[in-house]
N, CA, C and O of each residue as an XYZ file, in Angstrom:
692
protein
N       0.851     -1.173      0.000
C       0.000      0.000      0.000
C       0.904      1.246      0.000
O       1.946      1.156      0.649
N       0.705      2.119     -0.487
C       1.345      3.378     -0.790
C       1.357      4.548      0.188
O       0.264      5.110      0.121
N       2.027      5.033      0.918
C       1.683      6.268      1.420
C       0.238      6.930      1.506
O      -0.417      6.842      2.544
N      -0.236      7.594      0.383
C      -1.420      8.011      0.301
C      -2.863      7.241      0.820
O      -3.743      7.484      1.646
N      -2.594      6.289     -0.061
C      -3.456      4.937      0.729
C      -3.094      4.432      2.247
O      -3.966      3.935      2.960
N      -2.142      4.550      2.556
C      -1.741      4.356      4.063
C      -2.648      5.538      4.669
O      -3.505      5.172      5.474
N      -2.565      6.910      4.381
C      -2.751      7.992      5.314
C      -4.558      7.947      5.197
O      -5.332      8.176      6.126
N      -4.851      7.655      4.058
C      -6.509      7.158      3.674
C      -6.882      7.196      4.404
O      -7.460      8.074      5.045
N      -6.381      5.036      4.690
C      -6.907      4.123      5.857
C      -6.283      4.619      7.216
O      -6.675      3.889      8.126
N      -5.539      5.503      7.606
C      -5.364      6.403      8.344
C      -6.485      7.120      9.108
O      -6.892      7.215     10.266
N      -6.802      7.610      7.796
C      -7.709      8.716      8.335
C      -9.159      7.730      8.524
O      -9.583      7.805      9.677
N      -9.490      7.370      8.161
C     -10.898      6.333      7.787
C     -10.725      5.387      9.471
O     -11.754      4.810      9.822
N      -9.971      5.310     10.049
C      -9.947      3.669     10.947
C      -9.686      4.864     11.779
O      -9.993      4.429     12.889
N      -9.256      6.290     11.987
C      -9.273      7.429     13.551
C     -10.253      7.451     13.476
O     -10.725      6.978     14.510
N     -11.496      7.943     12.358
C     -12.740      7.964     12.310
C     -12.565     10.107     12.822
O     -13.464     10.757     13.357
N     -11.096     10.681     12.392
C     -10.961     11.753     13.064
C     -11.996     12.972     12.207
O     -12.387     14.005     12.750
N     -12.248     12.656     11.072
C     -12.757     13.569     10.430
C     -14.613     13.532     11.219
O     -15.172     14.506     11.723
N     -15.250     11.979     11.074
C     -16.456     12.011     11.325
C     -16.615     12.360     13.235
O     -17.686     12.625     13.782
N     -15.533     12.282     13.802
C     -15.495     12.712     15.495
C     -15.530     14.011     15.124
O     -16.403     14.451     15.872
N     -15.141     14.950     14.434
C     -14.790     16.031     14.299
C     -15.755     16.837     13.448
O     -15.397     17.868     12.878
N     -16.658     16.479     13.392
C     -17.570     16.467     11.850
C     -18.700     17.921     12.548
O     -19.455     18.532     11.791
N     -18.597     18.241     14.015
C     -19.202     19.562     14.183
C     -18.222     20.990     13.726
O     -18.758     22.040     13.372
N     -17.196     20.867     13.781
C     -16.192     21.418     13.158
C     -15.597     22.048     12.069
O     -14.652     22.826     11.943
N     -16.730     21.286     10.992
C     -15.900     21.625     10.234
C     -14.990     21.123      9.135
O     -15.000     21.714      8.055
N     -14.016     19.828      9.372
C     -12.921     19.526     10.034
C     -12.974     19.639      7.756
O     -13.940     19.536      7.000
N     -11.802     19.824      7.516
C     -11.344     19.499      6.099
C      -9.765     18.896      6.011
O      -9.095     19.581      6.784
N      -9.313     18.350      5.664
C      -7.789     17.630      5.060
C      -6.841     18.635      4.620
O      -7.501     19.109      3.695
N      -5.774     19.285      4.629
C      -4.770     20.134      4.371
C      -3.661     19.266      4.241
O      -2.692     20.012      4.386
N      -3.217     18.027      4.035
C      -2.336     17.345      3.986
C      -1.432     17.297      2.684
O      -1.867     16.581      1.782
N      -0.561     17.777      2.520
C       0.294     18.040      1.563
C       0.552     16.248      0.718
O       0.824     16.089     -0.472
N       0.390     15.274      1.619
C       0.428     13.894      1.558
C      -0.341     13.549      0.502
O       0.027     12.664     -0.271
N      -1.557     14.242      0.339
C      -2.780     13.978     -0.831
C      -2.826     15.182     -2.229
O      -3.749     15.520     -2.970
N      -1.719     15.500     -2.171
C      -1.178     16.355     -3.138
C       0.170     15.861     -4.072
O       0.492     16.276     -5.185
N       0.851     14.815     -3.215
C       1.880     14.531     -3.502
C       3.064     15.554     -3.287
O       3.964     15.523     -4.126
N       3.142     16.340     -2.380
C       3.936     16.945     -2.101
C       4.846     16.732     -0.618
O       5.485     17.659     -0.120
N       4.796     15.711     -0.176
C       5.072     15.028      0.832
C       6.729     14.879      1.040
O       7.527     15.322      0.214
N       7.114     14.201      2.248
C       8.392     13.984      2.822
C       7.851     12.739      3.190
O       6.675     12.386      3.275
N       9.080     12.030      3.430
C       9.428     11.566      4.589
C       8.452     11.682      6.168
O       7.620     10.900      6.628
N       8.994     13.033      6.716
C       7.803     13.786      8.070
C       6.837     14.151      7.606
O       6.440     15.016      8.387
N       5.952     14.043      6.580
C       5.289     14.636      6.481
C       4.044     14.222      7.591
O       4.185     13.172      8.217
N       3.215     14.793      7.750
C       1.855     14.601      8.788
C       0.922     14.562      7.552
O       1.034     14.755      6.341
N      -0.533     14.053      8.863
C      -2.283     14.820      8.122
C      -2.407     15.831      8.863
O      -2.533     15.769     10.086
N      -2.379     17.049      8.073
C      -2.913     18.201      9.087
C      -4.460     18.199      8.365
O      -4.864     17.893      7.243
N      -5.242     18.812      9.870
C      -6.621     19.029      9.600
C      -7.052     20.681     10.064
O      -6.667     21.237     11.092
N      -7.665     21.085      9.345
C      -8.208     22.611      9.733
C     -10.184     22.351     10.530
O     -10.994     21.537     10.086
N     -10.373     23.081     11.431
C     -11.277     23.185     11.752
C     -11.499     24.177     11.788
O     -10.818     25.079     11.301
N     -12.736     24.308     12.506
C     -13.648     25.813     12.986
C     -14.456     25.874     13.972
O     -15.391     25.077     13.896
N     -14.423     26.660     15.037
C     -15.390     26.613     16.300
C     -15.870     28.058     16.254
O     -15.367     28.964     15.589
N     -16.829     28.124     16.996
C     -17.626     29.231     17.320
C     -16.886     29.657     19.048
O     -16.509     30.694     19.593
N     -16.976     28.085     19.460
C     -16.227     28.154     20.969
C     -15.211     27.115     21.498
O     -15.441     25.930     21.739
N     -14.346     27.610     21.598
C     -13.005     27.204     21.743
C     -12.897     26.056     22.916
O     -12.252     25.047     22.632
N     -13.418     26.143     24.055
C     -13.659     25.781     25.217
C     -14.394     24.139     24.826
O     -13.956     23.129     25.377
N     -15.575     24.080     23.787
C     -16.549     23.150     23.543
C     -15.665     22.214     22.749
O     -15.529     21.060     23.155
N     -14.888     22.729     21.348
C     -13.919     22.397     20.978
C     -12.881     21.520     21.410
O     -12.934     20.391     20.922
N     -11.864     21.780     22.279
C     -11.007     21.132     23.109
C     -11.863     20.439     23.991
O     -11.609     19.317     23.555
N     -12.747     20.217     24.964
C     -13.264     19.451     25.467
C     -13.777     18.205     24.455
O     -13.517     17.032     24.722
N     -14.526     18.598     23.280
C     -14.906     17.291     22.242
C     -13.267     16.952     21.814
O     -13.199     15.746     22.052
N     -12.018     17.347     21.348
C     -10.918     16.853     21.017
C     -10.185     16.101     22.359
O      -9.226     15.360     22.145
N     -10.572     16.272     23.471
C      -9.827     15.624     24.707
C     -10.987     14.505     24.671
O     -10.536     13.414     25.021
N     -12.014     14.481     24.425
C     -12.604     13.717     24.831
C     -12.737     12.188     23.715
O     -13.068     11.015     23.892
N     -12.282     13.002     22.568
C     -12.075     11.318     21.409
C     -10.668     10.922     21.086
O     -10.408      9.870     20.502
N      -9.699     11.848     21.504
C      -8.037     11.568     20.688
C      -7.385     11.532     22.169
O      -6.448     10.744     22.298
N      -7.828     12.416     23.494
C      -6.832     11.636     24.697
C      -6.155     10.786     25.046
O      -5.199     10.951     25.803
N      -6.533      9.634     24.538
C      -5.840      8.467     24.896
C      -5.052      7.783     23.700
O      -4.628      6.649     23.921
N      -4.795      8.383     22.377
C      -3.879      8.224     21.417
C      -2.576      8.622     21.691
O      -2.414      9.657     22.337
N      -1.468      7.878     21.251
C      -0.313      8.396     21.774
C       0.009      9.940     21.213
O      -0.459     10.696     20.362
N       1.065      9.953     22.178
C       1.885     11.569     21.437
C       0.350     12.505     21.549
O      -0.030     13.223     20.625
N      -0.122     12.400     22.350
C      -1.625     13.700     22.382
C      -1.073     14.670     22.888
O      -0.239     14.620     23.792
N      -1.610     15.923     22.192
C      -1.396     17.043     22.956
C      -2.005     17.843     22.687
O      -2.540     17.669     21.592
N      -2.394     19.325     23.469
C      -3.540     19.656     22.662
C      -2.762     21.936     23.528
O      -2.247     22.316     24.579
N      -3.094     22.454     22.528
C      -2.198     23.859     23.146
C      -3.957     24.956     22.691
O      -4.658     25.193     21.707
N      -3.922     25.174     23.658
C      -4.819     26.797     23.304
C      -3.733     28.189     23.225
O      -3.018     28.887     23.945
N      -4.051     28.073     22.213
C      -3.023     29.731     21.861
C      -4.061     31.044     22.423
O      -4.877     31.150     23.339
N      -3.708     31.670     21.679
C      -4.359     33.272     21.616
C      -5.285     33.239     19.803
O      -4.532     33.398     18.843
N      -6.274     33.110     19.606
C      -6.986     32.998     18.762
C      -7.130     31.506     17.912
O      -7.745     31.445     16.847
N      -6.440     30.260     18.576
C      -6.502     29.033     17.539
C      -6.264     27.945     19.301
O      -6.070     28.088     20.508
N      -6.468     26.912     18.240
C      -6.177     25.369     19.253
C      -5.089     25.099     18.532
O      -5.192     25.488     17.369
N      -4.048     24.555     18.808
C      -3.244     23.177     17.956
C      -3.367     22.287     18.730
O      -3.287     22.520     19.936
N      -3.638     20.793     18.165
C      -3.911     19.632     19.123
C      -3.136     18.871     17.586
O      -3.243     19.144     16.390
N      -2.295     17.750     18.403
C      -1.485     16.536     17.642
C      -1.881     15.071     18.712
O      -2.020     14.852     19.915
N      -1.962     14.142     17.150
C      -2.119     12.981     17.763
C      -0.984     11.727     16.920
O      -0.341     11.937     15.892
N      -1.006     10.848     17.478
C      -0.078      9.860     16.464
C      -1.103      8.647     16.107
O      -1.806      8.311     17.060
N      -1.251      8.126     15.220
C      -2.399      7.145     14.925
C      -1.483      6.624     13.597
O      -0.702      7.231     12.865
N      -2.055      4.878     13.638
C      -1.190      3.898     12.530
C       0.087      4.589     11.970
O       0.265      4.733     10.760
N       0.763      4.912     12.702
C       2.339      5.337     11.989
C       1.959      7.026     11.690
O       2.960      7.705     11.463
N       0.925      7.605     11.671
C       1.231      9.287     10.845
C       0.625     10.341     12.020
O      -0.466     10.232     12.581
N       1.751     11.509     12.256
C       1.062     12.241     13.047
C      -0.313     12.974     12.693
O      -0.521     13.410     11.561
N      -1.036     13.057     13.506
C      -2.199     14.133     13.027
C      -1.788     15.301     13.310
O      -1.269     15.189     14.421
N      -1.702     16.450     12.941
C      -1.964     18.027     13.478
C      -2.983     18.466     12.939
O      -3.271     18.241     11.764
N      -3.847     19.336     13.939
C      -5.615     19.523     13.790
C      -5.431     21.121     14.442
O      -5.442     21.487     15.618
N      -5.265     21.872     13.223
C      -5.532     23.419     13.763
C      -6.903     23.647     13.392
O      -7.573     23.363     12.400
N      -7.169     24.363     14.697
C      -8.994     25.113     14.713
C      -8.910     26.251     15.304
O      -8.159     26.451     16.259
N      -9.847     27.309     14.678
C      -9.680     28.800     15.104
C     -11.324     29.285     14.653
O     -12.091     28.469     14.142
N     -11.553     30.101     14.807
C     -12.982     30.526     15.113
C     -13.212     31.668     13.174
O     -14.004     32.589     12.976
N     -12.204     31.075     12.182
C     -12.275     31.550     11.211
C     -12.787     30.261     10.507
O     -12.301     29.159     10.763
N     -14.290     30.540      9.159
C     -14.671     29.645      8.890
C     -13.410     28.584      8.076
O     -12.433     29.068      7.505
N     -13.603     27.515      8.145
C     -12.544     26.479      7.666
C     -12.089     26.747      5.961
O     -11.032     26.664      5.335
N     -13.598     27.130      5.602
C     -12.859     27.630      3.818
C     -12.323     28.528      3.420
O     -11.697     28.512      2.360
N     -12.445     29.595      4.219
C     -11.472     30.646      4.523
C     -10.138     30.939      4.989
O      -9.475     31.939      4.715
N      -9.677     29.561      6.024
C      -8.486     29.811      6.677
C      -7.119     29.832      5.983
O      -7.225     28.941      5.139
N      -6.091     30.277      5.893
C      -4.897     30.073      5.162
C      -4.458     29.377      4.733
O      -3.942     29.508      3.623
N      -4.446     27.425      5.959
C      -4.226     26.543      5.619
C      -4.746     26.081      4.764
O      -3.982     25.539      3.965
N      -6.319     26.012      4.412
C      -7.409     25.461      3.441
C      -7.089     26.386      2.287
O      -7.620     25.838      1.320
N      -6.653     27.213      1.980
C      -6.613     28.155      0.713
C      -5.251     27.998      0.260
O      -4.964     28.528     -0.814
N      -4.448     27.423      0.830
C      -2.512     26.821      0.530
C      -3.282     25.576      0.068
O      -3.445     25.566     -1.152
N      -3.727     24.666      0.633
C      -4.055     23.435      0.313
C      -4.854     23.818     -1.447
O      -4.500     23.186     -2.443
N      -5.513     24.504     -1.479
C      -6.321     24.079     -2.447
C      -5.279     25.054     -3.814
O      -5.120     24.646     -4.964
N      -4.795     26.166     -3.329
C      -3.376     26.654     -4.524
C      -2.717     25.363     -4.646
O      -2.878     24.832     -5.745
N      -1.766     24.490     -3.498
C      -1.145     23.595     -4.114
C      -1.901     22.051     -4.799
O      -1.243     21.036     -5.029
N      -3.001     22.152     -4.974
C      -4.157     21.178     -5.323
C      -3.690     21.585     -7.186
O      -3.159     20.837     -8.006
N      -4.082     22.834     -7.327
C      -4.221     23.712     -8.426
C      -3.142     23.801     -9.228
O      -3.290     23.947    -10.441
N      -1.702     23.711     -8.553
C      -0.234     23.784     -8.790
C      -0.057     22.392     -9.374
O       0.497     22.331    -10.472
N      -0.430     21.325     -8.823
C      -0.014     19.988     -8.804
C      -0.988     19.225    -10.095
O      -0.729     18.250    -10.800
N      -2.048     20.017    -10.057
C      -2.505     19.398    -11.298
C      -2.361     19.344    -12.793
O      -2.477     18.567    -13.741
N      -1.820     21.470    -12.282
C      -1.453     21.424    -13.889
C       0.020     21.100    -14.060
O       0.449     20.845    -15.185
N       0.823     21.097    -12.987
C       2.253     20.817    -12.771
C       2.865     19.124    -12.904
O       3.870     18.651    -13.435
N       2.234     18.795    -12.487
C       2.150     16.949    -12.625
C       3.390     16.724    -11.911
O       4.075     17.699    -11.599
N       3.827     15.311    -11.557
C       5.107     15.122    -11.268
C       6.286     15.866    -11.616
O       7.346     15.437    -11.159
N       6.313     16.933    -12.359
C       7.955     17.950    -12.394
C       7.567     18.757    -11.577
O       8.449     19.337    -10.944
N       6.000     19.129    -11.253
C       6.306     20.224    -10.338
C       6.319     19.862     -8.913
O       6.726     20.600     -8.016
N       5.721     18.361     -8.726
C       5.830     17.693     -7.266
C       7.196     17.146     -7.233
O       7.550     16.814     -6.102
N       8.156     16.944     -8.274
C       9.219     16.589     -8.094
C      10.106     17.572     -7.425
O      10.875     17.409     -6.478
N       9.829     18.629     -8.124
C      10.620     20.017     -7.742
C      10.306     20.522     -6.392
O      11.078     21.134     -5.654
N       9.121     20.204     -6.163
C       8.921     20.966     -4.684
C       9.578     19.983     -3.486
O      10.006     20.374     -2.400
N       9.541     18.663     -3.963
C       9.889     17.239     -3.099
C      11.655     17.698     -2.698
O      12.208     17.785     -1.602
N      12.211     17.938     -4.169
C      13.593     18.297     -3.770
C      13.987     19.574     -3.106
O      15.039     19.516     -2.468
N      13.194     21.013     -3.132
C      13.363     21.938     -2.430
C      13.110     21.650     -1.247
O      13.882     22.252     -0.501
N      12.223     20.861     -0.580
C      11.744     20.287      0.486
C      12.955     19.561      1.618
O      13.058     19.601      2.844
N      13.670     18.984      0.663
C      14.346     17.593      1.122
C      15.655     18.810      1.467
O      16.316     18.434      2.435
N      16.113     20.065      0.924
C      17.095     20.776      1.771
C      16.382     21.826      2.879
O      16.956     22.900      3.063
N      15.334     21.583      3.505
C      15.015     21.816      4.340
C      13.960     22.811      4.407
O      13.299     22.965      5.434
N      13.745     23.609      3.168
C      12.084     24.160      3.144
C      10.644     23.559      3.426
O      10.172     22.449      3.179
N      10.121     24.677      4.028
C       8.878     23.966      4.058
C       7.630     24.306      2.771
O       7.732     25.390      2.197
N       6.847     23.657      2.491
C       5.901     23.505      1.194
C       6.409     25.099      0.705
O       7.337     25.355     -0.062
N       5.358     26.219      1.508
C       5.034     27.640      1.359
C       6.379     28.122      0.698
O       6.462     28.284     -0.520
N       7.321     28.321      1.471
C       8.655     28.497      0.904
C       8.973     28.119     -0.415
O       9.073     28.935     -1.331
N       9.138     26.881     -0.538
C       9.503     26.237     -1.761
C       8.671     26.317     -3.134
O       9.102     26.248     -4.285
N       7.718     26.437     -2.803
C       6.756     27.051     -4.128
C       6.803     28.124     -4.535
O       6.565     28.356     -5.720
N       7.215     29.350     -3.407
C       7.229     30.560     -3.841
C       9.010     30.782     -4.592
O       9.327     31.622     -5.435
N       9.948     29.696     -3.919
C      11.198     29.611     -4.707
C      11.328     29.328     -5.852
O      12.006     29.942     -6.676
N      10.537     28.132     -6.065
C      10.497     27.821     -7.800
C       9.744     28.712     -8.328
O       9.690     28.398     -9.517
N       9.012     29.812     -8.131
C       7.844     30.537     -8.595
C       8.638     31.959     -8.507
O       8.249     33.040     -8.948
N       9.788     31.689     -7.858
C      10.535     33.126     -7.839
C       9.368     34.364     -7.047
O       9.482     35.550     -7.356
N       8.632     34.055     -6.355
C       7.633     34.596     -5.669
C       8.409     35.338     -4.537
O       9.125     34.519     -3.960
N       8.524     36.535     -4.030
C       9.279     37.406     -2.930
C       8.431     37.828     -2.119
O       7.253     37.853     -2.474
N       8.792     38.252     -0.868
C       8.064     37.950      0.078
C       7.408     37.180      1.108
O       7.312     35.988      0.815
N       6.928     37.509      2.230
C       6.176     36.510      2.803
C       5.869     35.251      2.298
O       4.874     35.322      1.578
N       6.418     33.895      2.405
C       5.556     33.195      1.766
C       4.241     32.546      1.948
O       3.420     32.262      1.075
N       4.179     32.370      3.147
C       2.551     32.358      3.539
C       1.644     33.571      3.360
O       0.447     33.284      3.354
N       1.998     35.096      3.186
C       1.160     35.310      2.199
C       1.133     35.388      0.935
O       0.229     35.072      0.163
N       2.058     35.782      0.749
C       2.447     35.277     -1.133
C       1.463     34.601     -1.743
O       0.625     35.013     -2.544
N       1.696     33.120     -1.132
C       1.390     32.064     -1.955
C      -0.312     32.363     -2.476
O      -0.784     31.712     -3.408
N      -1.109     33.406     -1.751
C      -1.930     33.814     -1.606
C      -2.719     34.264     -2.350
O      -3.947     34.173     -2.364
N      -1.559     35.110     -3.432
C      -1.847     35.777     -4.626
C      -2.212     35.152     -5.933
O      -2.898     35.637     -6.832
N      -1.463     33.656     -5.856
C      -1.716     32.607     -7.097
C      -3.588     31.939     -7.122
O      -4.319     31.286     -7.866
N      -3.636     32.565     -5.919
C      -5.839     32.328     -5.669
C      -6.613     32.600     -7.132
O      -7.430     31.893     -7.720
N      -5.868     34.281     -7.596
C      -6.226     34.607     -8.160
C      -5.706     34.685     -9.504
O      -6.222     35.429    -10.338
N      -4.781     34.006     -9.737
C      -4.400     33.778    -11.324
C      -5.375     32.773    -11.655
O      -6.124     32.094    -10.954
N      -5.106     32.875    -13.394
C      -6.030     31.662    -14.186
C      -5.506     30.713    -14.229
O      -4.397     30.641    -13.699
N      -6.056     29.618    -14.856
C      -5.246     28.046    -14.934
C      -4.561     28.807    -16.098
O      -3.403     28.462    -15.862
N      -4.510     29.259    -16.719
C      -3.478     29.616    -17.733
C      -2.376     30.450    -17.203
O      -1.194     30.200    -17.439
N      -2.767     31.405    -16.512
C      -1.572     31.774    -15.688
C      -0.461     30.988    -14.676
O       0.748     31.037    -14.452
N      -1.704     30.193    -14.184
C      -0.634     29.141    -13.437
C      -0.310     28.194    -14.195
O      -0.171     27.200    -13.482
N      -0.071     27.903    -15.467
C       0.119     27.236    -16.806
C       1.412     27.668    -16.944
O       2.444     27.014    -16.790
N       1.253     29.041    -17.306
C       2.793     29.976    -18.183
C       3.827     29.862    -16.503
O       4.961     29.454    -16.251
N       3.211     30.190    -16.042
C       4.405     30.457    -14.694
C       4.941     29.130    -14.487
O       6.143     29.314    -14.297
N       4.665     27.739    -14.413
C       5.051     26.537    -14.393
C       5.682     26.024    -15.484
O       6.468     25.095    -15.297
N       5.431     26.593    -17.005
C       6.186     26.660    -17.692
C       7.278     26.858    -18.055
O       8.126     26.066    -18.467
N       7.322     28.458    -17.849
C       8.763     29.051    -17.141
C       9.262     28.388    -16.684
O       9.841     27.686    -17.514
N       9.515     28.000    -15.403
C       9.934     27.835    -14.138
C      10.689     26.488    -14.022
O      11.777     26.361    -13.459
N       9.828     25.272    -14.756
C       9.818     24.034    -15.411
C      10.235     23.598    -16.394
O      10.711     22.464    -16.442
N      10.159     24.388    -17.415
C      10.510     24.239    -18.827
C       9.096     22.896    -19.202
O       9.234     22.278    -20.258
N       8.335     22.686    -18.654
C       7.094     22.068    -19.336
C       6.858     22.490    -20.668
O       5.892     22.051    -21.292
């Protein structure tokens, strides 16, 4: 079984999405993009109205998974779990889930990878492997300056043809 299919039946046998299913909860996993490592995790994005109700339903179904932990920041939760070999990380913040940064990176590199195919998951795999993380490395091959978590931000709004020519470039596709 393959990675992807590993993290699947991963996700399917925590049952973390349908525990989580007042939430929100959507997939951000670079793993189902093919843009993966080695470390890579499933990160999950949520959404609460109340933070408090939140962490009490996440202590109350993933507590007893190893490696649990669960942090209230100043406007978000991060909670990690370890399940069949892959960490989970499950950020939730009181911004709706299709809106959040993570869910809008996920769905640019959805967008990147499709019209990019394996040269452009190849390319990001090897920027990766000297120690960038996704955001970074896309905006490197993309020659993108600036912030890269917001940067990457701006490709929302190009066309598939724009994100066509720029992968072109960049690729020699």
């Amino acid at each position: 079984m393959n990675k992807i299919d590993q993290a699947k039946q991963a996700l399917c046998d925590s049952k973390a999405l349908l525990l989580l299913k007042e939430f929100d909860p959507e997939v951000v996993s670079t793993i189902f993009v093919g843009l993966d490592t080695d470390k890579s995790d499933i990160d999950i994005v949520c959404y609460y109205e109340r933070p408090e109700l939140y962490t009490r339903r996440f202590r109350e179904c993933f507590e007893n998974y190893s490696d649990f932990t669960i942090e209230t920041k100043s406007g978000y939760v991060l909670a990690s779990f370890t399940y069949a070999n892959f960490l989970f990380e499950i950020y939730a913040c009181d911004i709706p889930t299709h809106k959040q940064a993570g869910y809008r990176h996920y769905q640019i590199m959805k967008r990147l990878c499709d019209t990019g195919g394996t040269t452009f998951q190849k390319a990001i795999q090897q920027l990766k492997s000297h120690g960038l993380k996704t955001e970074p490395a896309i905006c490197q091959l993309l020659q993108l300056n600036g912030n890269p978590y917001q940067v990457i931000l701006e490709i929302e709004t190009w066309s598939d043809a724009e994100i066509a020519e720029a992968l072109q470039t960049k690729l020699l596709l």
